[in-house]
Backbone as CSV, one residue per row, in Angstrom:
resi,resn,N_x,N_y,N_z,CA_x,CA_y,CA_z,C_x,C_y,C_z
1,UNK,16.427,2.780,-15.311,15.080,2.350,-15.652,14.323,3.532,-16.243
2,UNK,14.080,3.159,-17.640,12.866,4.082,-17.951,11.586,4.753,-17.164
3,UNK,11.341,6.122,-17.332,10.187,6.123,-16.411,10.322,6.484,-15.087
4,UNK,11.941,6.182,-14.526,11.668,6.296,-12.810,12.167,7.819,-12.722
5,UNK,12.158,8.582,-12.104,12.348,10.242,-11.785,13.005,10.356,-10.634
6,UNK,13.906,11.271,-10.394,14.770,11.438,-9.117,13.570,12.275,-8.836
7,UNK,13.439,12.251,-7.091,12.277,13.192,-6.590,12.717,14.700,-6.630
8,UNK,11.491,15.744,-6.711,12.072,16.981,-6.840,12.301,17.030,-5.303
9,UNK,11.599,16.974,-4.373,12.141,16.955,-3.333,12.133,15.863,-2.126
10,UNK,13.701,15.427,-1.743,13.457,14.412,-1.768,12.610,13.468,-0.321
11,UNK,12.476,12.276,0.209,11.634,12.375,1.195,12.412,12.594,2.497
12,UNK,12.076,12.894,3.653,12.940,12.992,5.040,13.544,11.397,5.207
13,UNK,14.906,11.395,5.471,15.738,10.632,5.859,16.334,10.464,7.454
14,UNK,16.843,9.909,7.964,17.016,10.002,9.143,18.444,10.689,9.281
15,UNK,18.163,11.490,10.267,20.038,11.980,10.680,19.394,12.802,11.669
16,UNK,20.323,13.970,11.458,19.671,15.135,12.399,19.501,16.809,12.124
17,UNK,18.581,16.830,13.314,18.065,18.142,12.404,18.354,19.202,13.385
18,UNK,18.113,20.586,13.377,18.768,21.793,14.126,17.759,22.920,13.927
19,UNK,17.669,24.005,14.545,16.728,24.657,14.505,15.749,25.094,15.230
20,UNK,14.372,25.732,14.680,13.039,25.471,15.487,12.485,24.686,15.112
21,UNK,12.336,23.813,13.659,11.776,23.324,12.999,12.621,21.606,13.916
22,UNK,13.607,21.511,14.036,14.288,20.451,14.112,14.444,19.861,16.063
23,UNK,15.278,21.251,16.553,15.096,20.971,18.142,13.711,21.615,18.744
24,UNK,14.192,20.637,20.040,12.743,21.106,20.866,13.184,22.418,21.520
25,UNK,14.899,22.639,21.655,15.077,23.788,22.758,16.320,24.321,21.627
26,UNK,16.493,25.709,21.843,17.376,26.428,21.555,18.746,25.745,21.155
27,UNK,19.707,25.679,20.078,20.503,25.342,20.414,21.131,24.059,20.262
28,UNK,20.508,23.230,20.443,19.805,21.558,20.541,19.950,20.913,19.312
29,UNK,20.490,19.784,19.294,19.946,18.752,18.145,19.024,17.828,19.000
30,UNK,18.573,17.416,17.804,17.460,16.327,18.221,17.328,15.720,17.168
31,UNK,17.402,14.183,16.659,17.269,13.357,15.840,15.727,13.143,15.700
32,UNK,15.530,12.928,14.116,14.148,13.078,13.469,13.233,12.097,14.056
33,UNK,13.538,10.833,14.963,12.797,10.305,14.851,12.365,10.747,16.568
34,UNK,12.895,11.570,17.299,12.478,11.964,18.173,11.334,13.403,18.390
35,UNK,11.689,13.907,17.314,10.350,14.830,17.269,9.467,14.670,16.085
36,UNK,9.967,13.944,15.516,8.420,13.795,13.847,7.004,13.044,15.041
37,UNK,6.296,13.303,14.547,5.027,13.050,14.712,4.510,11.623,14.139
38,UNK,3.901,11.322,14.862,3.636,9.596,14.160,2.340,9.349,13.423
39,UNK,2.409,8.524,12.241,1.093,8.307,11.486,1.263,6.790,11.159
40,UNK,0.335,5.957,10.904,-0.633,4.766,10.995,-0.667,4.574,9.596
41,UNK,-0.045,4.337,8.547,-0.423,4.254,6.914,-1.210,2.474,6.351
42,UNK,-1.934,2.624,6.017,-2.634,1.634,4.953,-1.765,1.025,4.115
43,UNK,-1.136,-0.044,3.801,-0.028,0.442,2.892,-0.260,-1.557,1.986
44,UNK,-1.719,-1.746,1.386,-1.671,-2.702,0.541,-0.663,-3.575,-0.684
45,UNK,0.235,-2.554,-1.214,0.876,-3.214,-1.967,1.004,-2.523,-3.300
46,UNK,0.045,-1.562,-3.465,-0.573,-0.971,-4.434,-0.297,0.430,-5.044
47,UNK,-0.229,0.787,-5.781,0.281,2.065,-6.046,-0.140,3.350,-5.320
48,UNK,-1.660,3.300,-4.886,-2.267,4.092,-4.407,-1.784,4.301,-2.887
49,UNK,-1.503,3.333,-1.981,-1.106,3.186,-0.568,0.549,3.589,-0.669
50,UNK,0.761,3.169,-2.005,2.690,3.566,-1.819,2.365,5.115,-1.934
51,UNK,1.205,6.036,-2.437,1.816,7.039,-2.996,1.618,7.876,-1.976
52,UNK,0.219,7.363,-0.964,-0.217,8.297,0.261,0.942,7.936,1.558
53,UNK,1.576,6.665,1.498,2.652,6.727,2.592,3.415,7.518,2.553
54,UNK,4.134,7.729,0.945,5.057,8.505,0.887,5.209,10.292,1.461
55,UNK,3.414,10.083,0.784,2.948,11.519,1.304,3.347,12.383,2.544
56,UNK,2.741,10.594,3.385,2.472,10.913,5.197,4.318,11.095,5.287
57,UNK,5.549,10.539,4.788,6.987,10.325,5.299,6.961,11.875,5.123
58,UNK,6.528,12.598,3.900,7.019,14.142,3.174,6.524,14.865,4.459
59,UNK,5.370,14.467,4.526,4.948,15.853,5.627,5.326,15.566,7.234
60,UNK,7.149,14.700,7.474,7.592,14.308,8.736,6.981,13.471,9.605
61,UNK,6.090,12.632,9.448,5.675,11.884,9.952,6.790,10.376,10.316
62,UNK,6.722,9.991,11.366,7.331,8.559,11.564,6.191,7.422,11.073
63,UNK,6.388,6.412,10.325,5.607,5.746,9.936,5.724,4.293,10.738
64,UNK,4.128,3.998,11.244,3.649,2.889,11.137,2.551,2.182,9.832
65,UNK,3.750,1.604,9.427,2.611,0.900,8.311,1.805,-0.353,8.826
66,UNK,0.843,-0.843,8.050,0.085,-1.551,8.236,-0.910,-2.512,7.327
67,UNK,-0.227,-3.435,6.882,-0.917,-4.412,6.051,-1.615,-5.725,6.231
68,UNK,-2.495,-5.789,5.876,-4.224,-6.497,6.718,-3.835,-7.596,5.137
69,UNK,-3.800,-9.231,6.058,-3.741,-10.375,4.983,-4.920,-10.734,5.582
70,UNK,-6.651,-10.409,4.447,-7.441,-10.377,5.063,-8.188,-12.276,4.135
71,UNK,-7.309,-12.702,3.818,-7.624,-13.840,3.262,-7.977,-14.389,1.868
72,UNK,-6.932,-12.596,1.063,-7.821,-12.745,-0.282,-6.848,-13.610,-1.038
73,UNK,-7.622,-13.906,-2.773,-6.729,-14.945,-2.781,-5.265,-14.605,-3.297
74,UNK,-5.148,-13.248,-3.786,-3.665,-12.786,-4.223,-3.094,-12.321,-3.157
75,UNK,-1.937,-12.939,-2.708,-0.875,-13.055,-1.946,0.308,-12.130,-2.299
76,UNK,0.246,-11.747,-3.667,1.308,-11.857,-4.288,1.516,-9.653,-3.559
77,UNK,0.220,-9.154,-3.592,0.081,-7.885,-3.224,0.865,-7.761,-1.801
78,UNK,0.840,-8.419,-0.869,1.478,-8.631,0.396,3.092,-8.587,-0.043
79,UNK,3.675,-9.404,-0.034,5.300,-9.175,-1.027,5.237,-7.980,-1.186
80,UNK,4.122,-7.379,-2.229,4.769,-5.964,-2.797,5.064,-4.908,-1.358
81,UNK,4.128,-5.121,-0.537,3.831,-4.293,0.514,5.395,-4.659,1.442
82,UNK,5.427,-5.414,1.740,7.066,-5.587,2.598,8.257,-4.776,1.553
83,UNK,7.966,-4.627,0.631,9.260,-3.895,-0.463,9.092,-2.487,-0.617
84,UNK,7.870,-2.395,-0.691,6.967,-0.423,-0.362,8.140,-0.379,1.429
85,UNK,7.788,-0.751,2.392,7.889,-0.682,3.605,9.701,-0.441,3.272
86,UNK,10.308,-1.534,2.885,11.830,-1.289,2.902,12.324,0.017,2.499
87,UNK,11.627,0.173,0.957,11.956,1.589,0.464,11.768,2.364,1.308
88,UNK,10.333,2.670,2.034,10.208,3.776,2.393,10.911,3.865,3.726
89,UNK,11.571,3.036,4.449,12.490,2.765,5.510,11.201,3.244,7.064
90,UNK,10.227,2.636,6.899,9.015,2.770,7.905,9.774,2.461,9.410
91,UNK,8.871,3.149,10.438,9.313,2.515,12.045,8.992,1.278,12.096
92,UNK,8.069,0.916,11.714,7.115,-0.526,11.994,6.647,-0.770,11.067
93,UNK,6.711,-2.247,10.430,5.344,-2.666,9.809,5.151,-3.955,10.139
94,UNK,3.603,-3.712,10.218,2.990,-4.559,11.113,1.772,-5.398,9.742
95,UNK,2.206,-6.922,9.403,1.574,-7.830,8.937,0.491,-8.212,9.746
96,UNK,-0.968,-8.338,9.851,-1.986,-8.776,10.382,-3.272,-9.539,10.067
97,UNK,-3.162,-10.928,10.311,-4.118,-11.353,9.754,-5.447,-11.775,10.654
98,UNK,-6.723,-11.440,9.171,-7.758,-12.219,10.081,-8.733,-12.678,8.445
99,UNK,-9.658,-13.193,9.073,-10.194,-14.219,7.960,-11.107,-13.499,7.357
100,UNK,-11.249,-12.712,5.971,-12.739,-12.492,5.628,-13.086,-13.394,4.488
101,UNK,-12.581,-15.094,4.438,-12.321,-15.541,3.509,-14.445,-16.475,3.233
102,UNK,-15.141,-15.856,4.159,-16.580,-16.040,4.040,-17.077,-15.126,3.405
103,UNK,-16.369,-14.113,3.474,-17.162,-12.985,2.308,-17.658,-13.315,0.829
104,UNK,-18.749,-13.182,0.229,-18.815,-13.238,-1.258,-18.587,-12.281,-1.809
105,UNK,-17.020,-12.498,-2.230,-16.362,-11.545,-2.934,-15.040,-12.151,-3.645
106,UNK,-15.351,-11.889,-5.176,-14.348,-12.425,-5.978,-12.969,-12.347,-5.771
107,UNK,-12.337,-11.453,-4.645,-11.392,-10.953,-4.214,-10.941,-12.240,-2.769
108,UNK,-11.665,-12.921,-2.378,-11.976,-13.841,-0.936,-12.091,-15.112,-1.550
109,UNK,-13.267,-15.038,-3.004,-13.210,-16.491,-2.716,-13.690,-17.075,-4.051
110,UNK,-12.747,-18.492,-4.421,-12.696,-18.716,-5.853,-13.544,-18.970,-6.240
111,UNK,-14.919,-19.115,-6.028,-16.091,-19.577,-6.820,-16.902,-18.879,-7.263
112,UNK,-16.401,-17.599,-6.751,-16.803,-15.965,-7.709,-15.780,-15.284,-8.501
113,UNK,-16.115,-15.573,-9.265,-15.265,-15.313,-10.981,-15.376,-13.282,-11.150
114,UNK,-13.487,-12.932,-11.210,-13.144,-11.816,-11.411,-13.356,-11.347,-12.741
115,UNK,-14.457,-10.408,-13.112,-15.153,-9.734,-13.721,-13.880,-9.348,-14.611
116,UNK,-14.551,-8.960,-16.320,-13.317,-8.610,-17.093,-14.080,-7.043,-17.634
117,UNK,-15.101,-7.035,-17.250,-16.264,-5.922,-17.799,-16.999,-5.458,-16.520
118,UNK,-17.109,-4.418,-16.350,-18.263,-3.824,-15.418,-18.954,-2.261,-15.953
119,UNK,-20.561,-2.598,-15.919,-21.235,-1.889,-16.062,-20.797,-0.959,-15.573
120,UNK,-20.840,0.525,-15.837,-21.137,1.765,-15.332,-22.299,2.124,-14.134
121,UNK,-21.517,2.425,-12.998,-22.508,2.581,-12.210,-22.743,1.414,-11.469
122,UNK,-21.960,0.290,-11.858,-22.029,-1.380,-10.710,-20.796,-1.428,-10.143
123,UNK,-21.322,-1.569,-8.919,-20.257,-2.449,-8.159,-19.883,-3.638,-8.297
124,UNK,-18.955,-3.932,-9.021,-18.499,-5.282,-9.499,-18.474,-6.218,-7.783
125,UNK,-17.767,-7.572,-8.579,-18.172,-8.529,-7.494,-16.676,-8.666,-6.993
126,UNK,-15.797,-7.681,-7.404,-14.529,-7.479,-6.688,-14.522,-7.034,-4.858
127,UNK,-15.792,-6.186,-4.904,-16.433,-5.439,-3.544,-16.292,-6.358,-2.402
128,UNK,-15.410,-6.107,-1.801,-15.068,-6.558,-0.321,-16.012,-6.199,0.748
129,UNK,-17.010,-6.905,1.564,-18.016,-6.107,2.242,-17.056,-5.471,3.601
130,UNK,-17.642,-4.239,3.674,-17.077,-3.229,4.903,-15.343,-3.205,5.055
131,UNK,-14.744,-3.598,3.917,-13.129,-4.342,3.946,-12.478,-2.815,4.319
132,UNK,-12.783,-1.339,3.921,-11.992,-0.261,4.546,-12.467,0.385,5.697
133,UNK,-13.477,-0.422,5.789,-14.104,0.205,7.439,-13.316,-0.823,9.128
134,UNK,-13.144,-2.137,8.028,-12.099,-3.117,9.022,-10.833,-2.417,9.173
135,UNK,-10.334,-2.665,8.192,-8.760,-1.777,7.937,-8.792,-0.430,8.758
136,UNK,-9.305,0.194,8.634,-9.258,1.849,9.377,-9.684,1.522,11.078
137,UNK,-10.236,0.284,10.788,-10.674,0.237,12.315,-9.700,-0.474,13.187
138,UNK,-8.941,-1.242,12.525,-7.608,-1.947,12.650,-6.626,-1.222,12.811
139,UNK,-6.407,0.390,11.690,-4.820,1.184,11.967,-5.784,2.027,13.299
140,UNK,-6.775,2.356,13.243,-7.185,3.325,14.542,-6.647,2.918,15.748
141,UNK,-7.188,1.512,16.497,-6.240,0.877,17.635,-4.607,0.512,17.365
142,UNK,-3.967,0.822,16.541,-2.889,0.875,16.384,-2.141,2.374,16.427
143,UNK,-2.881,3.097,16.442,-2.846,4.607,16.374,-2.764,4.482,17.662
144,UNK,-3.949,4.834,17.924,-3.984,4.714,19.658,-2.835,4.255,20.707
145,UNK,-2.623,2.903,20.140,-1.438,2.227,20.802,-0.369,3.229,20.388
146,UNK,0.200,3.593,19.855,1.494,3.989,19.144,1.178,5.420,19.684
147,UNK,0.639,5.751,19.890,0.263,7.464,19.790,0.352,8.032,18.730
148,UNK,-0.578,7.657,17.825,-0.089,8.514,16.011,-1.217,9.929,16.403
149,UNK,-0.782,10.170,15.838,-1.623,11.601,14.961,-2.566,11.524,14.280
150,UNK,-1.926,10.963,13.171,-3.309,10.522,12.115,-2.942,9.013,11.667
151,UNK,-3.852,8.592,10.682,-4.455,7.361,10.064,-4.263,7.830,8.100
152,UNK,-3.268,7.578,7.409,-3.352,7.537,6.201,-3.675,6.512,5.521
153,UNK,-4.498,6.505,4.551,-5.655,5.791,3.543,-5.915,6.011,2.550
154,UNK,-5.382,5.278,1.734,-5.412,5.199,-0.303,-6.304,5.359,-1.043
155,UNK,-7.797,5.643,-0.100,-8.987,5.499,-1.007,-8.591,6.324,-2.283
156,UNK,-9.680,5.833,-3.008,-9.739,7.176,-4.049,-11.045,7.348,-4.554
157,UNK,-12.057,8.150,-5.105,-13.628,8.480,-5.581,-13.487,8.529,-7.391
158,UNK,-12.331,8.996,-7.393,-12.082,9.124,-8.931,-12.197,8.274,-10.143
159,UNK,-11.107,7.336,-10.222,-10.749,6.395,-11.141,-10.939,5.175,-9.732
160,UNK,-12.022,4.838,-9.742,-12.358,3.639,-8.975,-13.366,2.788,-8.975
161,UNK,-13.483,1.453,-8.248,-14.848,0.921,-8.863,-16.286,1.148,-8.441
162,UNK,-16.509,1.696,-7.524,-17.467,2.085,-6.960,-17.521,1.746,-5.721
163,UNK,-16.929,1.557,-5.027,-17.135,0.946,-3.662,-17.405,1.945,-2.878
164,UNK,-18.501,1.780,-2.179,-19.160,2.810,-0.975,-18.036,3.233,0.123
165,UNK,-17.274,2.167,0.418,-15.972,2.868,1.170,-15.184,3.395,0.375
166,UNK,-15.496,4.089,-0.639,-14.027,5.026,-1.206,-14.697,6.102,-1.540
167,UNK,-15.535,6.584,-0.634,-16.554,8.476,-1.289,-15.973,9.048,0.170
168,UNK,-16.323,10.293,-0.774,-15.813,11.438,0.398,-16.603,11.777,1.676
169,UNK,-17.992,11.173,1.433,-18.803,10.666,2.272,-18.279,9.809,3.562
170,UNK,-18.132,8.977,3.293,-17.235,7.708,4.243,-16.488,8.390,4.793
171,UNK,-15.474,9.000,4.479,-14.237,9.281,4.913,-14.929,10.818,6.080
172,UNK,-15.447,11.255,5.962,-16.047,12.396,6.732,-16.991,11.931,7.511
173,UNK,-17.435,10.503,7.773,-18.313,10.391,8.604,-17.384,9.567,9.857
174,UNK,-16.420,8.388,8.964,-15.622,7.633,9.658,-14.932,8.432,10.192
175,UNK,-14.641,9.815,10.027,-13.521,11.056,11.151,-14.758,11.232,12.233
176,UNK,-15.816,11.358,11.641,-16.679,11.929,13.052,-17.199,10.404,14.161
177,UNK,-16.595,9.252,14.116,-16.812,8.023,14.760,-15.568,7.921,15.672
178,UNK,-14.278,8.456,14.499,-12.751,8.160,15.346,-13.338,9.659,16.657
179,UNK,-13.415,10.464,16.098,-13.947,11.328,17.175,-14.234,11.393,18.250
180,UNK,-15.091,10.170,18.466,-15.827,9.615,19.596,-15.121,8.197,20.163
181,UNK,-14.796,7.791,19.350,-14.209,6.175,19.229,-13.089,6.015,20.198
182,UNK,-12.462,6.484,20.544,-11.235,6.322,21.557,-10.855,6.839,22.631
183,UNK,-10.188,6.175,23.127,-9.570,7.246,25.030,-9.003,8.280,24.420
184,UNK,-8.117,8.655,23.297,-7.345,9.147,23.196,-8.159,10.299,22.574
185,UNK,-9.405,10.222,21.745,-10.049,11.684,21.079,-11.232,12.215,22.246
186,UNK,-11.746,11.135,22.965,-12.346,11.387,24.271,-11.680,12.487,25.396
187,UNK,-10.389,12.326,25.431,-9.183,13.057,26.383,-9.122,14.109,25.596
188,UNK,-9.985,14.884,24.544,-9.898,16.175,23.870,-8.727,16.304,22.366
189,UNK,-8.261,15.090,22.369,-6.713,15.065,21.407,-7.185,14.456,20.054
190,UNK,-6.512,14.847,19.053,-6.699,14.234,17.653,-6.641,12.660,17.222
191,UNK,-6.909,11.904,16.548,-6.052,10.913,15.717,-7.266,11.615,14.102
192,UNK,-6.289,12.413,13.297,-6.774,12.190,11.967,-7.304,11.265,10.822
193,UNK,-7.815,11.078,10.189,-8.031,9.946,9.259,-7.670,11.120,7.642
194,UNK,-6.758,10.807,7.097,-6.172,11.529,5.812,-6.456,10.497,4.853
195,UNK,-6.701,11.283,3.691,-6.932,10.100,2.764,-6.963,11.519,1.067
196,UNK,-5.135,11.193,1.305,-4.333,12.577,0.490,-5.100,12.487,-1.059
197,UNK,-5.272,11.428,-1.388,-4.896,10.634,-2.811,-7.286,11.053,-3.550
198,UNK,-8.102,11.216,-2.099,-9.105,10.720,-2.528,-9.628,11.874,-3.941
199,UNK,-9.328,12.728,-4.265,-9.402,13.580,-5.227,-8.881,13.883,-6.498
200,UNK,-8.049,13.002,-6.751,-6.982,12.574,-7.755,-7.874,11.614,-8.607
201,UNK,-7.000,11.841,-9.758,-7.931,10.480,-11.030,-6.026,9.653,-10.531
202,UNK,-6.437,8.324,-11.900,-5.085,7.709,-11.213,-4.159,8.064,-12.476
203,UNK,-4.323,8.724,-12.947,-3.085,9.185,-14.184,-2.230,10.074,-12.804
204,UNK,-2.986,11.043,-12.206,-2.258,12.033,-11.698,-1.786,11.383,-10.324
205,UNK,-2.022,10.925,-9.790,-1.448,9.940,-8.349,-0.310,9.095,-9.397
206,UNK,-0.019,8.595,-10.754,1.141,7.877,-10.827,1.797,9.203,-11.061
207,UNK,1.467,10.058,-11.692,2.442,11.384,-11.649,2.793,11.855,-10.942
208,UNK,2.465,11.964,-9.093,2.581,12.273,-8.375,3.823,11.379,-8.173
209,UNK,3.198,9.853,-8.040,4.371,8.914,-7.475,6.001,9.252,-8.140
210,UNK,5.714,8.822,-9.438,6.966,9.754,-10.198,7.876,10.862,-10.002
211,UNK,6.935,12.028,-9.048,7.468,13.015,-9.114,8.136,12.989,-7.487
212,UNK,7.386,11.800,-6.789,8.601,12.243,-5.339,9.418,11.144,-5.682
213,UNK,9.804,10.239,-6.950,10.748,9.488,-7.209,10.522,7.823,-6.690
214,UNK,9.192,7.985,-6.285,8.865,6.381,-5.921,9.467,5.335,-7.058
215,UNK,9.795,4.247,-6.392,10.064,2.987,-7.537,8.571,2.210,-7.764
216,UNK,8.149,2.321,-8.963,6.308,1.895,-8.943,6.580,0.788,-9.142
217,UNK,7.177,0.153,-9.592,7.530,-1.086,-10.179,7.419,-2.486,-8.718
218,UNK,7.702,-1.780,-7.606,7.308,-2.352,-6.324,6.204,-2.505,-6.662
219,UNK,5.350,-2.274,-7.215,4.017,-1.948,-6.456,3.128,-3.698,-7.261
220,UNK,1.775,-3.951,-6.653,1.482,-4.562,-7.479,-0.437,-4.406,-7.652
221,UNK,-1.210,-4.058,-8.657,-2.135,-3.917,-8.283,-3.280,-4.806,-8.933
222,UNK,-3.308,-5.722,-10.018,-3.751,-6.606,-10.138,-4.471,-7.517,-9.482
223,UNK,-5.701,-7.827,-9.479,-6.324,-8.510,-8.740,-6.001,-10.579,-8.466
224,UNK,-5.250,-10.430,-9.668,-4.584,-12.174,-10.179,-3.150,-12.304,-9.301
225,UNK,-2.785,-12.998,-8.817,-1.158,-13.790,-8.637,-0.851,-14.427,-9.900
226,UNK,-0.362,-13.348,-10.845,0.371,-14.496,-11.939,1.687,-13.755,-11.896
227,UNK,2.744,-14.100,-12.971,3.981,-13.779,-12.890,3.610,-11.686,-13.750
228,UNK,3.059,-11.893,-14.077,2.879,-10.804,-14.848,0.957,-10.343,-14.913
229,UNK,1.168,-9.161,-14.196,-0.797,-8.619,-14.334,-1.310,-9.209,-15.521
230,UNK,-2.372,-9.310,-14.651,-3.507,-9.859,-16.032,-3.606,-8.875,-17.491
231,UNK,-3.999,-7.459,-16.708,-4.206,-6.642,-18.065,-5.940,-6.443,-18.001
232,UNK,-6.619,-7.133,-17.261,-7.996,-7.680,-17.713,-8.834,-7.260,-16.573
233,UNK,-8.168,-7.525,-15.355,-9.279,-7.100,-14.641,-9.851,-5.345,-14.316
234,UNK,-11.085,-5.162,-13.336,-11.086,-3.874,-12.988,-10.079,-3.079,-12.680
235,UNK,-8.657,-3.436,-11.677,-7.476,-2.855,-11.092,-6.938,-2.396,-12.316
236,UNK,-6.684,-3.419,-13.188,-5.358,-3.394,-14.406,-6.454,-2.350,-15.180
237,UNK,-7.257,-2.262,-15.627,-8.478,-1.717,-16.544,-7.937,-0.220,-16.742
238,UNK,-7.954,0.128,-15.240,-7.926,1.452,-14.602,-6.737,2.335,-14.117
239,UNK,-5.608,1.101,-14.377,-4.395,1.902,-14.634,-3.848,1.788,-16.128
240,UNK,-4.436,1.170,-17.015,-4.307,0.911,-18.393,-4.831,1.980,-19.142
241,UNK,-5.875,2.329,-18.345,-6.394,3.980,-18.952,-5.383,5.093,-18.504
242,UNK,-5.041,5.417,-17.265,-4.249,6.232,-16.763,-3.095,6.219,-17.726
243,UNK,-2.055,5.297,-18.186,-1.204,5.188,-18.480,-1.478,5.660,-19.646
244,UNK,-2.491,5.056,-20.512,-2.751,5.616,-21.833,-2.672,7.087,-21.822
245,UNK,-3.247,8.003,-20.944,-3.735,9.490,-20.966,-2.480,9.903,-21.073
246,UNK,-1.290,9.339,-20.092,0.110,9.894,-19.354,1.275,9.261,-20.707
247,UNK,0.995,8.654,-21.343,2.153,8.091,-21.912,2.008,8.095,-23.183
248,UNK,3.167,8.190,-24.568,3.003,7.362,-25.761,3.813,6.660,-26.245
249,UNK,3.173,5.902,-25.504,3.554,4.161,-26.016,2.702,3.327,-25.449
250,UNK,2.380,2.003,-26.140,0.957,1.214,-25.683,1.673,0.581,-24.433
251,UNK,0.571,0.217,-23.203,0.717,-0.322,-22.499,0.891,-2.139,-22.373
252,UNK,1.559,-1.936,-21.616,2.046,-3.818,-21.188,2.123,-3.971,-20.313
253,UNK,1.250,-5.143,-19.990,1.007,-5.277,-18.682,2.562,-6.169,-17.975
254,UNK,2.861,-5.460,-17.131,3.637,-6.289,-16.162,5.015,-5.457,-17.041
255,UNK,4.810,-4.230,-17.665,6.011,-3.573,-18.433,5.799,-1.992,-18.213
256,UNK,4.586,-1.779,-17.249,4.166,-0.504,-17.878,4.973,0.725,-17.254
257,UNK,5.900,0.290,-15.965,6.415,1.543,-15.459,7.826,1.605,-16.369
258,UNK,8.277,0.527,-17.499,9.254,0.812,-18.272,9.345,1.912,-19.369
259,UNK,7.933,2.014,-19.553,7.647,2.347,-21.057,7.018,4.194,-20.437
260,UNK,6.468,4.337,-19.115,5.904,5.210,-19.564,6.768,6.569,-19.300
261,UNK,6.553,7.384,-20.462,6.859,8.268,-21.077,6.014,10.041,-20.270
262,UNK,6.361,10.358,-19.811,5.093,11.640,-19.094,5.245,12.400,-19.981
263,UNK,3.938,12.757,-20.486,4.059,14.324,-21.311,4.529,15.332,-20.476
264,UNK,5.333,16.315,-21.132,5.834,17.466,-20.665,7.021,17.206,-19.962
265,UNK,8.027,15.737,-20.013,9.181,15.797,-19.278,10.146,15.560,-20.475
């Protein structure tokens, strides 16, 4: 496949490891999934959640993923997310549903029409109300339960639509709530909230993905269930630019991880 990259390095696999880095005692093996550290990943379906899971697997983490079917009307993003999960060979993933299908949000519910244009500076009517403050509040008690470490989260501030849950704001206030928020940070101990990706535009997060060898082509980020992305909405808009910056050759939707080309490889 055009486009896909063997990773430069590649992600932790299971077997066993030796060492200080690997055993707990001198001498010792100990299999990876007995001393990696556990993390809680976000993991929508989407390029952005495939690229921060992968992140959380690189830096030894055991993964619990976690995908919230919060009632929107593309389904089709869920699928992608069970195929992210296979690749990345996760401990758990955990499907969870609950209803935000009362929300007015073009994303919830069909009688609000998905925007093909948005002003600069508007929050389109894609805006899920409080939808990453549910989610984070959802992997947190799953953290907890599991004993993770941290909480990984796809936001991004960059190439995004404006949504008040994706500033660096949020993300630094929602650490100082988990703070307080649980038996487990109460008892003096961590659960992190990471959110690798929020500083990145999205040309450089697919370059990233590329470069630890992700298959993007899993991924799906389109706001439509059709056989092939729209091309049209805010999601597609905004990786249609990315791709343009990163590639030469025009983009196609529902073609684009074939075609693209990275400068400088």
């Amino acid at each position: 496949m055009v486009g896909f990259h063997p990773p430069l390095n590649p992600l932790p696999s299971e077997g066993w490891a030796t060492g200080e880095q690997g055993a707990r005692g001198k001498g010792k093996k100990a299999r990876f999934s007995d001393i990696m550290e556990r993390a809680v990943c976000l993991i929508s379906g989407g390029i952005d959640s495939f690229v921060t899971a992968s992140l959380a697997k690189r830096e030894n983490y055991e993964i619990y993923a976690l995908t919230v079917d919060y009632g929107q009307r593309n389904k089709k993003e869920i699928l992608s997310a069970r195929k992210i999960c296979r690749f990345l060979k996760v401990k758990k993933h955990i499907i969870t549903k609950i209803d935000l299908s009362y929300v007015r949000s073009a994303l919830t519910n069909r009688r609000v029409k998905i925007p093909e244009k948005v002003k600069k500076g508007e929050i389109p009517s894609t805006y899920v109300s409080a939808r990453n403050t549910i989610f984070i509040s959802l992997a947190l008690a799953l953290a907890e339960t599991v004993d993770a470490d941290a909480i990984y989260t796809g936001v991004n501030a960059i190439d995004f639509s404006g949504y008040p849950d994706c500033r660096p704001v949020y993300v630094k206030r929602y650490q100082k709530l988990i703070d307080v928020a649980t038996k487990k940070t109460a008892e003096g101990k961590k659960i992190v909230l990471k959110a690798p990706l929020l500083h990145l535009s999205k040309a450089d997060i697919i370059r990233k993905g590329m470069s630890l060898g992700l298959d993007l082509s899993l991924t799906w980020s389109c706001y439509k269930s059709g056989k092939r992305p729209c091309g049209k909405c805010p999601s597609c808009i905004i990786k249609k630019n990315a791709l343009s910056s990163i590639s030469q050759k025009v983009y196609v939707p529902g073609q684009w991880l074939k075609m693209v080309r990275v400068q400088g490889r």
